[in-house]
DRENKE-472276 format. One record per residue (C-alpha): residue in three letters; x negated, y, z. Coordinates in steps of 0.25 Angstrom, whole numbers, padded with zeros to 4 digits. Layout:
<recs>
<rec><resn>Ala</resn><u>X</u><v>Y</v><w>Z</w></rec>
...
</recs>
This chain:
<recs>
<rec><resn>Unk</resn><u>0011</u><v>0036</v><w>-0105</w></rec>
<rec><resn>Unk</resn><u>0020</u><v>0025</v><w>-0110</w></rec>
<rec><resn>Unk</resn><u>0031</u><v>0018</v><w>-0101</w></rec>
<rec><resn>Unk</resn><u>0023</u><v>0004</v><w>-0103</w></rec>
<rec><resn>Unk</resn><u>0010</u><v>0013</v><w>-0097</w></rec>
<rec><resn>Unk</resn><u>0018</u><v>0021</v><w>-0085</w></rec>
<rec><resn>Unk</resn><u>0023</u><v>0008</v><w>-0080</w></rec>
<rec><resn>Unk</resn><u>0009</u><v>-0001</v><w>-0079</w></rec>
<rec><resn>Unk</resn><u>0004</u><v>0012</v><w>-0073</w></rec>
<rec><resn>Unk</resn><u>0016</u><v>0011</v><w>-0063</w></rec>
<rec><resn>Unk</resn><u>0013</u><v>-0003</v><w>-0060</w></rec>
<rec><resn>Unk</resn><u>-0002</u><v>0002</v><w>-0059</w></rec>
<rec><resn>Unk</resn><u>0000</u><v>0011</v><w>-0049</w></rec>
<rec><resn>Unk</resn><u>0010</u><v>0004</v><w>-0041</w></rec>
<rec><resn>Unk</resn><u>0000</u><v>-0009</v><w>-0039</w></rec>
<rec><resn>Unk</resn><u>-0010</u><v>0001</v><w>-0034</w></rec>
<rec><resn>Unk</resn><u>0000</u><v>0008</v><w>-0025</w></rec>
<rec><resn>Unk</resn><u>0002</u><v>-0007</v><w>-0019</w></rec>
<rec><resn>Unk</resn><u>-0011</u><v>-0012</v><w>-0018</w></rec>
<rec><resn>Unk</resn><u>-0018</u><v>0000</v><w>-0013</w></rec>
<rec><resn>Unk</resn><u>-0020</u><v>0003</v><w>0002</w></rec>
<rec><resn>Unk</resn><u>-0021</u><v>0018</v><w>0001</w></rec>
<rec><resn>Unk</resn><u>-0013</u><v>0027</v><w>-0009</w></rec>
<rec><resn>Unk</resn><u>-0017</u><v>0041</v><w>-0009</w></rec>
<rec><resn>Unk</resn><u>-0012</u><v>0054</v><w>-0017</w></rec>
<rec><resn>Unk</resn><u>-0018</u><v>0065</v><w>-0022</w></rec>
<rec><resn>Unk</resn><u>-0017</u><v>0076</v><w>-0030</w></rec>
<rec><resn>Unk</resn><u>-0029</u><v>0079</v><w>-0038</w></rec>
<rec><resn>Unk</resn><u>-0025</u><v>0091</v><w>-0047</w></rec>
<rec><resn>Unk</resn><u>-0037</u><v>0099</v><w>-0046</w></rec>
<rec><resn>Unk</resn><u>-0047</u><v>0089</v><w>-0046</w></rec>
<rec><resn>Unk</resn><u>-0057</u><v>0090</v><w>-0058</w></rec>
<rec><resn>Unk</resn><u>-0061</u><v>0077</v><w>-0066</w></rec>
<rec><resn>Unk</resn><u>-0074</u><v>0075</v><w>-0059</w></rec>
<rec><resn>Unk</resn><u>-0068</u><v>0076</v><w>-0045</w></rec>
<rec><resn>Unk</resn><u>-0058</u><v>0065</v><w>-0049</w></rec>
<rec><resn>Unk</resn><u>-0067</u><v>0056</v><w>-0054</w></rec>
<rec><resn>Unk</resn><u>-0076</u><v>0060</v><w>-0041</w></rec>
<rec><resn>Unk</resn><u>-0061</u><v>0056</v><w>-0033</w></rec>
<rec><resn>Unk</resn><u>-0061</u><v>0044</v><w>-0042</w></rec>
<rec><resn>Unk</resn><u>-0075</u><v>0037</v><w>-0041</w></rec>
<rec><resn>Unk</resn><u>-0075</u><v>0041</v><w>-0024</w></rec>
<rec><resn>Unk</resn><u>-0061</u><v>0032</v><w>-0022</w></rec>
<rec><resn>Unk</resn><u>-0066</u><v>0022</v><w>-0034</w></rec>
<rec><resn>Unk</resn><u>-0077</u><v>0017</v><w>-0025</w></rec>
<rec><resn>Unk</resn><u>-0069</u><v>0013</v><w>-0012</w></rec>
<rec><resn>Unk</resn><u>-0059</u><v>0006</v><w>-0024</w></rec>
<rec><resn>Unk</resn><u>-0048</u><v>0018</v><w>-0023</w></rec>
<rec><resn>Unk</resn><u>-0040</u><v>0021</v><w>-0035</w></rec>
<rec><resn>Unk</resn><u>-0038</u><v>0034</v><w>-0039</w></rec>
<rec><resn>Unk</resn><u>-0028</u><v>0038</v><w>-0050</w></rec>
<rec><resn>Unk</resn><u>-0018</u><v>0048</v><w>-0054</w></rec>
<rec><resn>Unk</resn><u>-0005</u><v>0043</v><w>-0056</w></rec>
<rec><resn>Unk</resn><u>0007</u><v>0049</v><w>-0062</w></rec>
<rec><resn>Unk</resn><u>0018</u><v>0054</v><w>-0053</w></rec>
<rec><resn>Unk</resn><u>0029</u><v>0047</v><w>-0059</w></rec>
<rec><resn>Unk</resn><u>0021</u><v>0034</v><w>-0062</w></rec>
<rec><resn>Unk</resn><u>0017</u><v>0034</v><w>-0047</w></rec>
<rec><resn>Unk</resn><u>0031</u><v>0035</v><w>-0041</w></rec>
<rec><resn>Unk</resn><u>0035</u><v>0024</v><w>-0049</w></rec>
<rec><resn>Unk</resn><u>0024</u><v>0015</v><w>-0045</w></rec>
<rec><resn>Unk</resn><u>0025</u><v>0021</v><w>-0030</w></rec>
<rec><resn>Unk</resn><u>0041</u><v>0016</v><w>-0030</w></rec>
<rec><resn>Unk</resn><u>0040</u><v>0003</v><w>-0037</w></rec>
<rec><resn>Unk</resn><u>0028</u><v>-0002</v><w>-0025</w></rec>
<rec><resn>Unk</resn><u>0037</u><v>0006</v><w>-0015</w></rec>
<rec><resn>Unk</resn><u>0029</u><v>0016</v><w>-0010</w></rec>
<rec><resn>Unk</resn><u>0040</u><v>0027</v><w>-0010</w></rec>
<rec><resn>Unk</resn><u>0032</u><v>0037</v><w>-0002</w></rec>
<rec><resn>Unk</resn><u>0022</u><v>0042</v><w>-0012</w></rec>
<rec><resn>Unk</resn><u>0031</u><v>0050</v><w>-0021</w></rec>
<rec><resn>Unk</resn><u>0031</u><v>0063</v><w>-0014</w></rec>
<rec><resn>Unk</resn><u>0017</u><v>0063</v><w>-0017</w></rec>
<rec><resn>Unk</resn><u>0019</u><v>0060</v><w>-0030</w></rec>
<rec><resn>Unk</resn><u>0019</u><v>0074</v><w>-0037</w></rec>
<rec><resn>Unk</resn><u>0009</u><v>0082</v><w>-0044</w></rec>
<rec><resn>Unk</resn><u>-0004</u><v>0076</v><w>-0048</w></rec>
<rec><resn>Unk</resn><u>-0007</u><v>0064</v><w>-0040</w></rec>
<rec><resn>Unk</resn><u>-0018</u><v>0054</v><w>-0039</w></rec>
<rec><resn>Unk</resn><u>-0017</u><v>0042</v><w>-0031</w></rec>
<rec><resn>Unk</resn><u>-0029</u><v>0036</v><w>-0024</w></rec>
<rec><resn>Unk</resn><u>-0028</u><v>0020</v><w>-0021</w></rec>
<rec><resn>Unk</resn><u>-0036</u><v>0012</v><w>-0009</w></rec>
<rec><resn>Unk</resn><u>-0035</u><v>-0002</v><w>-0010</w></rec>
<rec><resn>Unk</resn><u>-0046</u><v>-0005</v><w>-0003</w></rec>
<rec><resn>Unk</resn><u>-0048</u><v>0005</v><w>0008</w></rec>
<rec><resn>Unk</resn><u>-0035</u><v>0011</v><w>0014</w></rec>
<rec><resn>Unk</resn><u>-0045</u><v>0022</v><w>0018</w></rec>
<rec><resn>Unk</resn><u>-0054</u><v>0026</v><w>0006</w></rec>
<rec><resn>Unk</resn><u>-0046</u><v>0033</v><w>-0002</w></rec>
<rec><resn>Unk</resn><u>-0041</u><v>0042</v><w>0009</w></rec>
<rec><resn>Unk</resn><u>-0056</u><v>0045</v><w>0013</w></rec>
<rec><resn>Unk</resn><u>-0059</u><v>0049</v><w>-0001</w></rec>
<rec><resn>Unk</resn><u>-0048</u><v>0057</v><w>-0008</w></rec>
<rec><resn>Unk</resn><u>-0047</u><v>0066</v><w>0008</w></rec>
<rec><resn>Unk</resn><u>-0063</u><v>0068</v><w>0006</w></rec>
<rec><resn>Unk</resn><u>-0061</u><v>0072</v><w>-0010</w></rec>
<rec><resn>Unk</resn><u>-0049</u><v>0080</v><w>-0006</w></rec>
<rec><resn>Unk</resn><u>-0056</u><v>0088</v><w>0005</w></rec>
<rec><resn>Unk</resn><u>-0067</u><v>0090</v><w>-0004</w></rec>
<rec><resn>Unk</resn><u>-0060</u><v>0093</v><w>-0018</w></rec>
<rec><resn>Unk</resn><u>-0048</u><v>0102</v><w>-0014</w></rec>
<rec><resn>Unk</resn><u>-0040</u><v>0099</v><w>-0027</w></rec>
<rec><resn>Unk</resn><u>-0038</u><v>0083</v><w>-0022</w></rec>
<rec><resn>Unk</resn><u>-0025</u><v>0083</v><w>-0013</w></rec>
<rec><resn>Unk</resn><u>-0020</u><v>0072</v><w>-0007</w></rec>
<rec><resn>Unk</resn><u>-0005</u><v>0071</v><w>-0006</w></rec>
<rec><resn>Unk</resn><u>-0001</u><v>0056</v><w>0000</w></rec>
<rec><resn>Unk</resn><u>-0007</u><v>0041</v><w>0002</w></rec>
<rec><resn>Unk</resn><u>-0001</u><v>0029</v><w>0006</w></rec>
<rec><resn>Unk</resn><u>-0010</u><v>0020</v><w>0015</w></rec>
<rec><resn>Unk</resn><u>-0004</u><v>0005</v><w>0015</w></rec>
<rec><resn>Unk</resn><u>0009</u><v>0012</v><w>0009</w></rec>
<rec><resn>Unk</resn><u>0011</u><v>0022</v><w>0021</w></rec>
<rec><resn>Unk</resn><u>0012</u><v>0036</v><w>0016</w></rec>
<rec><resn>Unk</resn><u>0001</u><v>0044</v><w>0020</w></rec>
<rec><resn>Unk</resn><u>0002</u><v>0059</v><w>0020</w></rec>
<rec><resn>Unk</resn><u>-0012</u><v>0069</v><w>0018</w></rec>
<rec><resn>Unk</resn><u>-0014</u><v>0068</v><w>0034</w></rec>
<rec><resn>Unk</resn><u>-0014</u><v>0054</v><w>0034</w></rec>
<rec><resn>Unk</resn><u>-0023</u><v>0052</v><w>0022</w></rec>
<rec><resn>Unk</resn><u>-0033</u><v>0061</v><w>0029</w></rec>
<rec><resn>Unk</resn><u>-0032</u><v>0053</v><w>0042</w></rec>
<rec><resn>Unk</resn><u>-0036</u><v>0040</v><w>0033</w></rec>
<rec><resn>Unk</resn><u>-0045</u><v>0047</v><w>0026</w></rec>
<rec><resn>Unk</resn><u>-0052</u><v>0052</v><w>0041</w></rec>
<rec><resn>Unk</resn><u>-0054</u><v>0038</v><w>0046</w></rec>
<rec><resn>Unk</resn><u>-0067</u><v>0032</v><w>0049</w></rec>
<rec><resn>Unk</resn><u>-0071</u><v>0020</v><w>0038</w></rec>
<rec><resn>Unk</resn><u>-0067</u><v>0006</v><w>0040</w></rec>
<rec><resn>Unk</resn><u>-0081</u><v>0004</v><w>0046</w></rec>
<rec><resn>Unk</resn><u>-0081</u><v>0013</v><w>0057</w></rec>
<rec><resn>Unk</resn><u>-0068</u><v>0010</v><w>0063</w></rec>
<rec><resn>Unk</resn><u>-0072</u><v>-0005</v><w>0064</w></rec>
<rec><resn>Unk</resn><u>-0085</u><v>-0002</v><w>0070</w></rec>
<rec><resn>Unk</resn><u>-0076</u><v>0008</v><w>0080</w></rec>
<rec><resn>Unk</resn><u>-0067</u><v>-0004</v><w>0083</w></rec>
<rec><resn>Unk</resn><u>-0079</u><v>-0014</v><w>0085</w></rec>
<rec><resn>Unk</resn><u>-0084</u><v>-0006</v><w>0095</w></rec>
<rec><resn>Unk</resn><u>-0071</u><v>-0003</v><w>0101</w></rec>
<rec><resn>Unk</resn><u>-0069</u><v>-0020</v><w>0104</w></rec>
<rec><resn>Unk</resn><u>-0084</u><v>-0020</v><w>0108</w></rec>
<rec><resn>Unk</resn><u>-0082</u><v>-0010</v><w>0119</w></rec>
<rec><resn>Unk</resn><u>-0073</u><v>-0019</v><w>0127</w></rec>
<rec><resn>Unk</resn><u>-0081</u><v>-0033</v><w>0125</w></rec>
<rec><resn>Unk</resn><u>-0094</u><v>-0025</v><w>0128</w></rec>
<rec><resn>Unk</resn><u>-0088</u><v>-0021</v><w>0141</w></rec>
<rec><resn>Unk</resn><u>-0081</u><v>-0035</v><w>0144</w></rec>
<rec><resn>Unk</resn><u>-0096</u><v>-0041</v><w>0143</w></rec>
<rec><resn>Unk</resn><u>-0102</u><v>-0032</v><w>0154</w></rec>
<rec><resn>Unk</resn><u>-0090</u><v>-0034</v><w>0162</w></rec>
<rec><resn>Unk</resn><u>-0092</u><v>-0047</v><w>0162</w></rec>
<rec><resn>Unk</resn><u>-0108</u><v>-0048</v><w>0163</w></rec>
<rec><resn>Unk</resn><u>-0107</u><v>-0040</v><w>0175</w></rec>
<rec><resn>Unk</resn><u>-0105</u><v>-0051</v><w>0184</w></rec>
<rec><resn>Unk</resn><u>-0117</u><v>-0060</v><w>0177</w></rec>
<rec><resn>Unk</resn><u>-0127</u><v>-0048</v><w>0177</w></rec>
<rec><resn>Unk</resn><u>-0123</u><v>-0045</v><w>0193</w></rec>
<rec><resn>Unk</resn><u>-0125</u><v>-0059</v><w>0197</w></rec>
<rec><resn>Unk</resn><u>-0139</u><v>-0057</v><w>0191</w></rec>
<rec><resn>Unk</resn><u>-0143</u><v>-0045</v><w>0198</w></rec>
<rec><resn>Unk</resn><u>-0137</u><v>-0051</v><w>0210</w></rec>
<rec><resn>Unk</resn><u>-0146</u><v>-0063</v><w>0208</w></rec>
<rec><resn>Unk</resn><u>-0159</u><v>-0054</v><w>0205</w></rec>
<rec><resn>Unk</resn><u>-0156</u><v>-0046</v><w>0218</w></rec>
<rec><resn>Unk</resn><u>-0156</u><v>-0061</v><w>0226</w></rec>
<rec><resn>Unk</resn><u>-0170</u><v>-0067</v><w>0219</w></rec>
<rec><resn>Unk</resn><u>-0175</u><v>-0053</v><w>0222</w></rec>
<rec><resn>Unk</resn><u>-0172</u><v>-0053</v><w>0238</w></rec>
<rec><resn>Unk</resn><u>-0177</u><v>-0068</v><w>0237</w></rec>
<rec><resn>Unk</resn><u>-0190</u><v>-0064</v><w>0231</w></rec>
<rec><resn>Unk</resn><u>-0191</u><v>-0051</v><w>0240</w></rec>
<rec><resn>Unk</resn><u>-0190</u><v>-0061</v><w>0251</w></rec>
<rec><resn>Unk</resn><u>-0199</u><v>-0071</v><w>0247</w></rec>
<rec><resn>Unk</resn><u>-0211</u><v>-0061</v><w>0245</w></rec>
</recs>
């Protein structure tokens, strides 16, 4: 690769390590052809990016957008994942393809450029969708004003039965 080529990949990579949400590592020695482009077309539909990357080539691009973190990780065959979109996707995908095909290791991520170790990844990646914890929150705020609105018929709905009871004795005693 020539110097004019290693330095627009740089670039390349580090505006992708600047715009995405999520970064995740792997190392996919091991996986065959088909299940990379398996990997590949699952992440493209939630608009992930998944590419191998040159060590060197993504240390230089890591330093020059300041993410200093990553270069442990940085060794061996690695493959970088890229969530624009949703924080979220990536982490659900690569964790179900790794638990499913042993060969797919993740190593690192980066979630809004905060280190994230394997633990971590798998936490995000065990999280209900988007979806689901707003439903959860919704009903979480409606408990509370569902309550206030029965507290605060209560005196309405008594003064009704009290008046009931009143034109009840009035008709009992009329008959």
């Amino acid at each position: 690769m020539k110097r004019a080529e290693k330095e627009a990949q740089v670039q390349i990579l580090k505006e992708k390590l600047s715009a995405a949400q999520t970064v995740i590592l792997a190392d996919y020695r091991g996986l065959t052809v088909e299940e990379m482009t398996e990997l590949r077309k699952k992440l493209r539909e939630t608009g992930t990016e998944f590419r191998v990357v040159k060590n060197t080539l993504a240390r230089l691009a890591a330093k020059e957008a300041k993410i200093d973190e990553l270069d442990p990780y940085l060794t061996g065959p690695v493959a970088m994942a890229f969530g624009v979109d949703d924080p979220v996707a990536p982490a659900k995908i690569l964790h179900t393809f790794a638990r499913d095909h042993k060969n797919l290791e993740l190593k690192a991520g980066l979630l809004e450029k905060k280190l994230l170790d394997v633990k971590e990844i798998e936490a995000l990646a065990t999280l209900p969708s988007r979806e689901v914890l707003l439903t959860r929150l919704a009903a979480a705020m409606m408990g509370p004003l569902r309550n206030l609105g029965f507290v605060l018929s209560a005196p309405i709905r008594n003064m009704a039965y009290v008046l009931d009871a009143v034109r009840e004795k009035q008709q009992a005693q009329e008959a």
